[in-house]
LUMNU-115897 format. One record per residue (C-alpha): z, x, y; residue in three letters. Coordinates in steps of 0.001 Angstrom, whole numbers, padded with zeros to 6 digits, always signed. Each point is the difference from the previous one (the first is absolute). Layout:
// residues N
ZXYala ...
// end
This chain:
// residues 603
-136723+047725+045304unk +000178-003059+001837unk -002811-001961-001463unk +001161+001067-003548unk +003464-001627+000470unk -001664-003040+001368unk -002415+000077-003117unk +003041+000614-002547unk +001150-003475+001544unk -002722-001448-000715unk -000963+000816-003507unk +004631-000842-000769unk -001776-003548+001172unk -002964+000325-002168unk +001685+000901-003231unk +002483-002708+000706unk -002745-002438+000500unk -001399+001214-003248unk +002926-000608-001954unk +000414-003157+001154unk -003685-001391-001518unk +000739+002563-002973unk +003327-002225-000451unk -001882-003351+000474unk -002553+000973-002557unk +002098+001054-002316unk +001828-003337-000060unk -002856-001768-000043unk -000820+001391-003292unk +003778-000905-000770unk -000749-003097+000579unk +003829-000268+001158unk -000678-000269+004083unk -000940-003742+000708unk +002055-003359-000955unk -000988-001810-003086unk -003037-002998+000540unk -001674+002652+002257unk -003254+000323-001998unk -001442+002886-000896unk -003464-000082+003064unk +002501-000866+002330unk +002360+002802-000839unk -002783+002232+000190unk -001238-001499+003855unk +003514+000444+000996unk +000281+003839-000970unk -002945+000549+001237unk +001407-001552+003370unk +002203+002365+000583unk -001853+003004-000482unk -001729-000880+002612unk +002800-000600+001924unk +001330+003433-000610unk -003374+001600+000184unk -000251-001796+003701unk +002989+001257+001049unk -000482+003602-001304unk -003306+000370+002100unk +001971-001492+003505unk +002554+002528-000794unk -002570+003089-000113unk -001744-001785+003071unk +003591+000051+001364unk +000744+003245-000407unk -003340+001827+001690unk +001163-001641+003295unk +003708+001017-000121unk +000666+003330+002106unk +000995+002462-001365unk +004023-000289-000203unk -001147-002113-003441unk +001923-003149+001043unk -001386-001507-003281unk +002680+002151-002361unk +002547+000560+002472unk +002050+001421-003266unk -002809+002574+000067unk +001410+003705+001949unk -002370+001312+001975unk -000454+004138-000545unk +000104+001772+003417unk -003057+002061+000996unk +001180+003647-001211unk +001125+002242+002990unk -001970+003147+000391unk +002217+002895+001381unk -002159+002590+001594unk +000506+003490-002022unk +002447+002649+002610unk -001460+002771-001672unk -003707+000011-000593unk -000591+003693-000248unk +002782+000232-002477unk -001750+001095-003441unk +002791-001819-001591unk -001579-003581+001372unk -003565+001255-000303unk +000055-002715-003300unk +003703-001457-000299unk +002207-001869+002400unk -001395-003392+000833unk +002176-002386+000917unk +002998+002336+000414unk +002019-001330+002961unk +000455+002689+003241unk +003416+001119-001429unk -001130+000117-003314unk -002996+002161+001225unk +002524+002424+001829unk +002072+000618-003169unk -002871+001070-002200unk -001094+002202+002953unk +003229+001416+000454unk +000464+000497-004275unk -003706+001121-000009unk -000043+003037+002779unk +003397+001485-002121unk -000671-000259-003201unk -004141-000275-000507unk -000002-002599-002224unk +000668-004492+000837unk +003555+000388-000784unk +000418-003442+001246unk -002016-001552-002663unk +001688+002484-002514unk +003024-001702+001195unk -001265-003354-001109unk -001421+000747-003145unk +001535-000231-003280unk +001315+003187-001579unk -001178-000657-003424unk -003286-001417+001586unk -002800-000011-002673unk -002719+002647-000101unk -003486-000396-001191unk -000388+002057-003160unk -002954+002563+000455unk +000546+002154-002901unk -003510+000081-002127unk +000146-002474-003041unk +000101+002945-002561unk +003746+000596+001491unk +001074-003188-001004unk -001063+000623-004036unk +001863+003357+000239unk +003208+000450-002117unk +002555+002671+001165unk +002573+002090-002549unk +003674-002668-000126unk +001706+003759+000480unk -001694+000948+003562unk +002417+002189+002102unk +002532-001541+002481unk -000816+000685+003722unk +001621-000079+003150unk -001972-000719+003364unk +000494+001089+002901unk -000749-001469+003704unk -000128+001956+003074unk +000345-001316+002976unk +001004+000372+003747unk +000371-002683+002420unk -002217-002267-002158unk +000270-003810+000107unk +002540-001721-001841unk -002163-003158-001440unk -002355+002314-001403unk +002477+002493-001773unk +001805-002969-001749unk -003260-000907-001325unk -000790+003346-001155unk +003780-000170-001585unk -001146-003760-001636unk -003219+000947-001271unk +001063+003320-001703unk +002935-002478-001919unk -002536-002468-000535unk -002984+002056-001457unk +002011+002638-001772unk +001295-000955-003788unk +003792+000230+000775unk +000516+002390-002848unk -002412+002804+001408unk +001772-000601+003742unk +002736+002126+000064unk +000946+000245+004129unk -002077-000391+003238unk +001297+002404+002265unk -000484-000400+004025unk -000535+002969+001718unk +000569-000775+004153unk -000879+003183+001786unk +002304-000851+002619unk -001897-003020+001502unk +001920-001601+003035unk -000528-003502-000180unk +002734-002469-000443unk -001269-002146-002444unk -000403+002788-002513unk +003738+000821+000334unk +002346-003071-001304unk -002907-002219-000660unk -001052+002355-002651unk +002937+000652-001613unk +000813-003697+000156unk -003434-000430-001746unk +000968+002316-002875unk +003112-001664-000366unk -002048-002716-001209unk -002412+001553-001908unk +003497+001803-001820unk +001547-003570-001203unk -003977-000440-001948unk +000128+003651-000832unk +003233+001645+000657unk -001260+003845+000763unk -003096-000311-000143unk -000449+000992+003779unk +001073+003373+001203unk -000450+000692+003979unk -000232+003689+001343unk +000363+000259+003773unk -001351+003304+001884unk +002706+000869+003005unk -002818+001167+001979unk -003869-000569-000803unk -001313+002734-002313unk -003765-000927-000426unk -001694-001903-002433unk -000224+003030-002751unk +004062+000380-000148unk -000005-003708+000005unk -001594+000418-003806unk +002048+002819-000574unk +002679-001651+000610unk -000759-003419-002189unk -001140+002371-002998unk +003549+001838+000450unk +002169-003156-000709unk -002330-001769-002929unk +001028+000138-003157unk -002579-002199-001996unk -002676+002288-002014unk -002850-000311+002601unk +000282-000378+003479unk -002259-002308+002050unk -000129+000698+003647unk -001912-002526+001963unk +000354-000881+003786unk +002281-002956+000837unk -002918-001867+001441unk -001443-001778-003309unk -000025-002437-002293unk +000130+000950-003716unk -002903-002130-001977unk +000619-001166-003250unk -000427+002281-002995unk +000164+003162+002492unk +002518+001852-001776unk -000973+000228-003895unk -003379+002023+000605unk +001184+002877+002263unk +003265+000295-002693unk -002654-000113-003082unk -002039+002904+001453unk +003164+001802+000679unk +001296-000219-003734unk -003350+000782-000906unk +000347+003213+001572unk +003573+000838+002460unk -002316+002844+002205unk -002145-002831+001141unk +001048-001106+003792unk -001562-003806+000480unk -001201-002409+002846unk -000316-003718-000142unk -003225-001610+001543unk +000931-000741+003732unk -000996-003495+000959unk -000202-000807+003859unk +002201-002364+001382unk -001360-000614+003582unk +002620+000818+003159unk -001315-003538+001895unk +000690-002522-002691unk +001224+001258-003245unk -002621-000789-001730unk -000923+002610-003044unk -003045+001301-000415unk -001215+001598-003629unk -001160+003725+000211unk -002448+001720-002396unk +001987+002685-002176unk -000763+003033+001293unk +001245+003124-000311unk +002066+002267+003159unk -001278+002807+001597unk +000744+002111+003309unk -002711+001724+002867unk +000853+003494+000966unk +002193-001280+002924unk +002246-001261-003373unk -000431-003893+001306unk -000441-002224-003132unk -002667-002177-000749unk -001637-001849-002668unk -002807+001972-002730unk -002062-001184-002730unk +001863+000672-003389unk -002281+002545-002067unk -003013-000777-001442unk +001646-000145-003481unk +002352-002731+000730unk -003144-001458+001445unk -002394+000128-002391unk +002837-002255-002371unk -000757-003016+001925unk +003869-001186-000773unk +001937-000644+003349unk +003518-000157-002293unk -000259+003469-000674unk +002214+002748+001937unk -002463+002534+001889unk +001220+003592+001022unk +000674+000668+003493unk -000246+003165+002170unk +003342-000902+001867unk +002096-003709+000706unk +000975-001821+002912unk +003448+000264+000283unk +001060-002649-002427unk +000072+000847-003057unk +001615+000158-003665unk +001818+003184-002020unk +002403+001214-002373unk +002711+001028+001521unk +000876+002818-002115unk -003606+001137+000624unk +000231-000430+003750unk +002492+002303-000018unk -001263+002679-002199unk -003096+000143+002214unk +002088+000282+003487unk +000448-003697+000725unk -001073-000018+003481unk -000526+002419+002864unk +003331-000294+001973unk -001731+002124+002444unk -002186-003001+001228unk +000886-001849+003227unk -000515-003163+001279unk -002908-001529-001779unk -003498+001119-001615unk -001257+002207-002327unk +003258-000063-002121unk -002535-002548-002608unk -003147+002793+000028unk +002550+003224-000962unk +001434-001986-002519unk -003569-000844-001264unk -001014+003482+000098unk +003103+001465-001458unk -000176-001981-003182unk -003495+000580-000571unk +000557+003811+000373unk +003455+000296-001666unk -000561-001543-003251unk -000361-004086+000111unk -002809-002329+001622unk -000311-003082+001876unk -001380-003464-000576unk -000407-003622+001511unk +001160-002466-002692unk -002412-003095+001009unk +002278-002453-002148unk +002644+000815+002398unk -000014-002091+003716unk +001852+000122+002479unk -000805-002000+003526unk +000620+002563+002971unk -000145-000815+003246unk -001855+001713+002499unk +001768+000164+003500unk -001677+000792+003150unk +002744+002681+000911unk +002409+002295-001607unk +003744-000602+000458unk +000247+003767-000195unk -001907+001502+003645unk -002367-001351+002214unk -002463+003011-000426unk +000351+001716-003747unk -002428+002364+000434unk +002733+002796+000975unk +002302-000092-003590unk -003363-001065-001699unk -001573+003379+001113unk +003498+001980-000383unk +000571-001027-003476unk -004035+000434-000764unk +000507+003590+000959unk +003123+000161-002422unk -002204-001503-002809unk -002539+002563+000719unk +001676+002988+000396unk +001865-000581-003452unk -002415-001384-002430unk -003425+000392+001077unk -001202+003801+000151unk -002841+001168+001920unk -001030-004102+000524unk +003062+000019+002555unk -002378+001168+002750unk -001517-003882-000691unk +003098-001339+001220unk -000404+002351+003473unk -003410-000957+000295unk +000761-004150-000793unk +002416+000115+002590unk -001221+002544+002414unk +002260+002217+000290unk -000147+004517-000437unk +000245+001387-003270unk +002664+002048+001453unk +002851+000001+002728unk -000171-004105+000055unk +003435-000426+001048unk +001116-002628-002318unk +003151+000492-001568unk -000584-001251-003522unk +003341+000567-001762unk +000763+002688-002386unk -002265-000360-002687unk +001707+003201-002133unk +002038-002558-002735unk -002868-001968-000706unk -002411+002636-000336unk +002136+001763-002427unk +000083-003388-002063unk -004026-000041-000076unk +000626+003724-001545unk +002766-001208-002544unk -001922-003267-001400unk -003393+002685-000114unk -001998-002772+001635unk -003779+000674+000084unk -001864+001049+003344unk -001041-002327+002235unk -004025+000928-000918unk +000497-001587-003358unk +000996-003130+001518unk -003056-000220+002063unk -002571+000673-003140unk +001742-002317-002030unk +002109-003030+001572unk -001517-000027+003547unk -003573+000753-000389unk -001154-001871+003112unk +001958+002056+003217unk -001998+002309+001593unk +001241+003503+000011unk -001531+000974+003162unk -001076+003444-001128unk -002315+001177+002625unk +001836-001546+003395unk +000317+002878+002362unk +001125-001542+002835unk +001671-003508+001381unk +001528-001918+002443unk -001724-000344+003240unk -003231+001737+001673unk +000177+000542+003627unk -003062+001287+002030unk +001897+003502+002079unk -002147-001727+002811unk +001798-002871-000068unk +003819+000441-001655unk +001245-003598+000878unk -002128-002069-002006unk -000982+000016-004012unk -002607-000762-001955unk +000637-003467-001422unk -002307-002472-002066unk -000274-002374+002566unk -000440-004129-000408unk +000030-001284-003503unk -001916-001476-001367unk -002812+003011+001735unk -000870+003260-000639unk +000122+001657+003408unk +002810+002557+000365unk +001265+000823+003493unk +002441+001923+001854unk +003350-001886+001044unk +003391+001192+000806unk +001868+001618-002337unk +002013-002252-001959unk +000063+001983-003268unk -000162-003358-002049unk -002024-000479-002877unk -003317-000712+002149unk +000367+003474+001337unk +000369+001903-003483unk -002511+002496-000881unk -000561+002292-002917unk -001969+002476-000291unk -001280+001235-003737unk -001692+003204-001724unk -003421-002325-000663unk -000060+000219+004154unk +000722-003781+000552unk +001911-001656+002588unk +002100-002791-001032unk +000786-002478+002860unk +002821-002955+000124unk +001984+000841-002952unk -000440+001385-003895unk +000327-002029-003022unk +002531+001103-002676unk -002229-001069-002770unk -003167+001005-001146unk -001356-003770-000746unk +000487-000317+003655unk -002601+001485+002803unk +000308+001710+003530unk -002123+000100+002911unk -001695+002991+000940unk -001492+001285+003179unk -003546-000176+000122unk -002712+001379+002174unk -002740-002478-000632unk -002436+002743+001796unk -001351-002298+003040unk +002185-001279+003157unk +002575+001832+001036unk +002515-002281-001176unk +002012+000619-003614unk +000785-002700-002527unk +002253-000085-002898unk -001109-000682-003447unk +001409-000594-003411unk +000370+003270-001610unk -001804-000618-003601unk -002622-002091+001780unk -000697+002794+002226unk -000507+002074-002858unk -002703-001772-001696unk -001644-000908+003139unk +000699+003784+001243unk +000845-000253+003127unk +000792+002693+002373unk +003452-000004-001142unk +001263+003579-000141unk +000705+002088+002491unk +001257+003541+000934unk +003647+000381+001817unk +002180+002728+000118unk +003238-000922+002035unk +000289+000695+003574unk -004140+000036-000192unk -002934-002303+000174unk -000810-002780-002624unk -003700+000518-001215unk -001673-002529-001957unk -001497+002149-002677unk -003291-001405-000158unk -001238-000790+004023unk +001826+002737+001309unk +001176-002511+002041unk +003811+000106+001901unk +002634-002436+000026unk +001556+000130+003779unk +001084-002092+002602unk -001476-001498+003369unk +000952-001882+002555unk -001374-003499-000325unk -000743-002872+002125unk +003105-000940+002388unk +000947+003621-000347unk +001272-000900-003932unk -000499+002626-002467unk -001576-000339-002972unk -000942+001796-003130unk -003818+000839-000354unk -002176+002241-002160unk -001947+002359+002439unk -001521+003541-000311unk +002495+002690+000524unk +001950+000830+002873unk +002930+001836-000850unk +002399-002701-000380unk +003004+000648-002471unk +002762-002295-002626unk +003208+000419-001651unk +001411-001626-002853unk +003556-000854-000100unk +001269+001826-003147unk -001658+002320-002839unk +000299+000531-003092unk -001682+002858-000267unk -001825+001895+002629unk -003426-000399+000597unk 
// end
């Protein structure tokens, strides 16, 4: 930086060099810059003179200048930039700095900490952003040629929230005014399930005091007197809207522009259809939004969402603008209200948070409407690194996937069991009475749950032939499990019983032995135990390769009784290892005995 100052200096004294000569030739072709009787040669001799001159004096000063030091005493008038100030980082092993944060100062550093470990998202760059910051437009260029109906229902949308960050629900607020034609708009409703942070007391109603002298009523605030769980949260924005569809997003987004015309279209089109915008990523480090493929929402047996391929028909159109049916939605979505309520709105039953998105999903599909992902139709999410709502959410996620299953899903609810590893029977988890909303599946004559997995979810697995799952103890050895070992490898082994998902078995009618888990989906694969006939030492291998290689992959086991590979005769058992470990080996016979955690059906 130094040496470029110094240089600036020097070319300022160059140019004005320049300009000089440029001056002095110029009048000499004036003919204006000498007194009269000076002839013309000696006019000429004379400019020429002091050229020179200046030339001269230009070269001494760059001479000059390479022996000044470096406090550029030539151009005094000249401020010298300081050498920038690295300030070490406090938190290297925060994932928050992993790629943002330079030249934060120390307090700076301990503020976006701080913001960071409560909320799971840079609040304190939120807090420094603009709230009607700019978005990149990722809709597909077909969108943008699209023309919508001028009579496209009104809608109201709802934002759910607890103890969320104040910055980033104004700018959900701003970019819902913003991107939404004012005549469509009819309220934004806030729905605080009793969060119990200051700033989202008076701050926020000082912020829709603002927001009412540009729109007076437009916002409408509903505040929970204790926390009721994300699914009442919905329940309770869908109660107090008015407009003719209801939009219930999360509080933590940004509305892109043109997001609200396509997901109203499709519902004028047809009121029984229950819509998604396209969810693009908006990073929890920097902010930064990232575009996501359209894609349609889907659900493992366990009932955790997750992304899916739209079906090959949408596929095979080639045309990204187009809406593409969905098996379930996320948990932001768009619907007419009057149809939301005909159909049950949702499952009051539900606590806490998950699974309320998949039974809605599955209820519409069975009880008379469908789903679909309108890809015209953005909206930048972001993704935090923690829920505001638990620590751990497996508990309510399980407890309200058992509610789900119990009420919609048939004989398929033993899926749910088996996803989460828990008995068919005498579980112990208190679910809720499920009597009112199984009488409403009766009244709206919704279809069985077999129908929707032949036609709208063609990809789960319906786990027919599982016997038995959950973990597989040797009777020689009850402390430790059979687990899949290191991964990446292939060599199962006995640890202590942790009942995770390295320790899950299942056990099938084809006489396999699945090891480390079981895929919901039948595009996905397993690994199966495998005798490979030499050694003494097992090996797990993916279950269609082993197949068409046929391995010795099946294998005789009745519970409480030894496990036989069918085709060496060969048993699986236990020994004690080197440094008295115990391992799992393939020998012949000795006697040695397992049990499977639960059945499904004797055997």
């Amino acid at each position: 930086m130094k040496t470029y100052v110094r240089r600036a200096g020097i070319l300022g004294a160059f140019l004005f060099c320049l300009n000089i000569i440029f001056y002095m030739i110029g009048s000499w072709h004036t003919g204006k810059s000498f007194p009269e009787g000076v002839t013309d040669q000696e006019a000429v001799r004379r400019k020429l003179d002091r050229i020179e001159e200046t030339l001269n004096k230009l070269a001494n000063l760059i001479e000059v200048s390479g022996q000044k030091s470096s406090n550029n005493e030539l151009f005094p008038n000249v401020k010298q930039e300081k050498e920038k100030v690295v300030i070490p980082k406090l938190y290297p092993n925060s994932i928050l700095f992993a790629e943002w944060g330079d030249g934060l100062s120390k307090e700076e550093q301990k503020e976006a900490e701080a913001l960071f470990q409560i909320y799971g998202y840079n609040v304190f760059l939120s807090n420094r952003l603009p709230l009607d910051r700019k978005l990149p437009d990722t809709r597909d260029s077909r969108c943008l040629t699209k023309n919508y109906p001028k009579d496209l229902p009104t809608v109201s949308v709802v934002l759910i929230y607890v103890n969320e960050a104040l910055s980033v629900i104004k700018r959900a607020v701003r970019s819902i005014i913003t991107h939404t034609p004012k005549h469509l708009l009819r309220e934004i409703i806030l729905v605080d399930d009793h969060s119990t942070y200051n700033d989202l007391g008076k701050p926020i109603q000082d912020y829709m005091g603002q927001i009412d002298k540009e729109r007076p009523g437009l916002i409408k605030r509903v505040w929970h007197e204790r926390q009721m769980g994300l699914s009442q949260s919905r329940i309770s924005g869908w109660e107090h809207a008015t407009a003719d569809v209801v939009a219930i997003l999360d509080a933590h987004i940004e509305a892109q522009v043109g997001w609200a015309e396509p997901l109203l279209a499709r519902i004028k089109a047809d009121r029984t259809v229950v819509v998604s915008p396209v969810f693009d990523k908006v990073h929890f480090h920097d902010l930064h939004v990232e575009k996501y493929a359209t894609a349609a929402h889907g659900f493992d047996w366990a009932l955790w969402c997750m992304y899916e391929s739209f079906r090959p028909e949408w596929l095979k159109m080639a045309d990204e603008s187009q809406p593409g049916k969905s098996p379930s939605v996320m948990g932001i979505f768009a619907a007419d209200r009057s149809f939301l309520g005909e159909i049950g709105g949702l499952d009051g039953g539900m606590t806490v948070y998950g699974g309320e998105n998949v039974e809605l999903g599955i209820r519409v599909w069975l009880c008379g409407g469908s789903v679909e992902v309108v890809s015209c139709s953005r909206i930048a999410h972001i993704e935090r690194t923690h829920k505001p709502y638990a620590l751990d959410l497996n508990p309510s996620m399980r407890r309200n996937a058992l509610r789900v299953a119990d009420i919609w899903l048939d004989d398929y609810k033993k899926n749910v069991h088996i996803a989460w590893n828990i008995p068919l029977k005498n579980h112990g988890i208190d679910i809720g009475d499920v009597s009112e909303r199984k009488r409403l599946r009766e009244k709206l004559k919704c279809k069985p749950f077999k129908w929707y997995l032949d036609n709208i979810y063609t990809s789960l697995e319906t786990w027919d032939n599982i016997l038995g799952y959950g973990v597989l103890k040797s009777t020689l050895l009850r402390s430790h499990c059979m687990d899949q070992g290191a991964v990446p490898g292939n060599i199962p082994i006995l640890y202590e019983c942790h009942f995770e998902q390295a320790q899950q078995c299942f056990y099938n009618s084809d006489g396999e032995i699945i090891i480390g888990g079981i895929k919901s989906h039948n595009y996905n694969t397993n690994r199966c135990l495998v005798d490979p006939g030499t050694g003494r030492t097992p090996t797990l291998q993916d279950c269609q390769l082993a197949k068409l290689k046929q391995l010795h992959m099946h294998w005789d086991f009745k519970q409480g009784q030894a496990i036989i590979n069918k085709a060496t005769k060969r048993c699986l058992e236990v020994a004690e290892g080197e440094s008295s470990v115990y391992e799992v080996i393939i020998q012949q016979c000795s006697g040695q005995s397992w049990r499977i955690q639960h059945l499904i059906t004797s055997f």
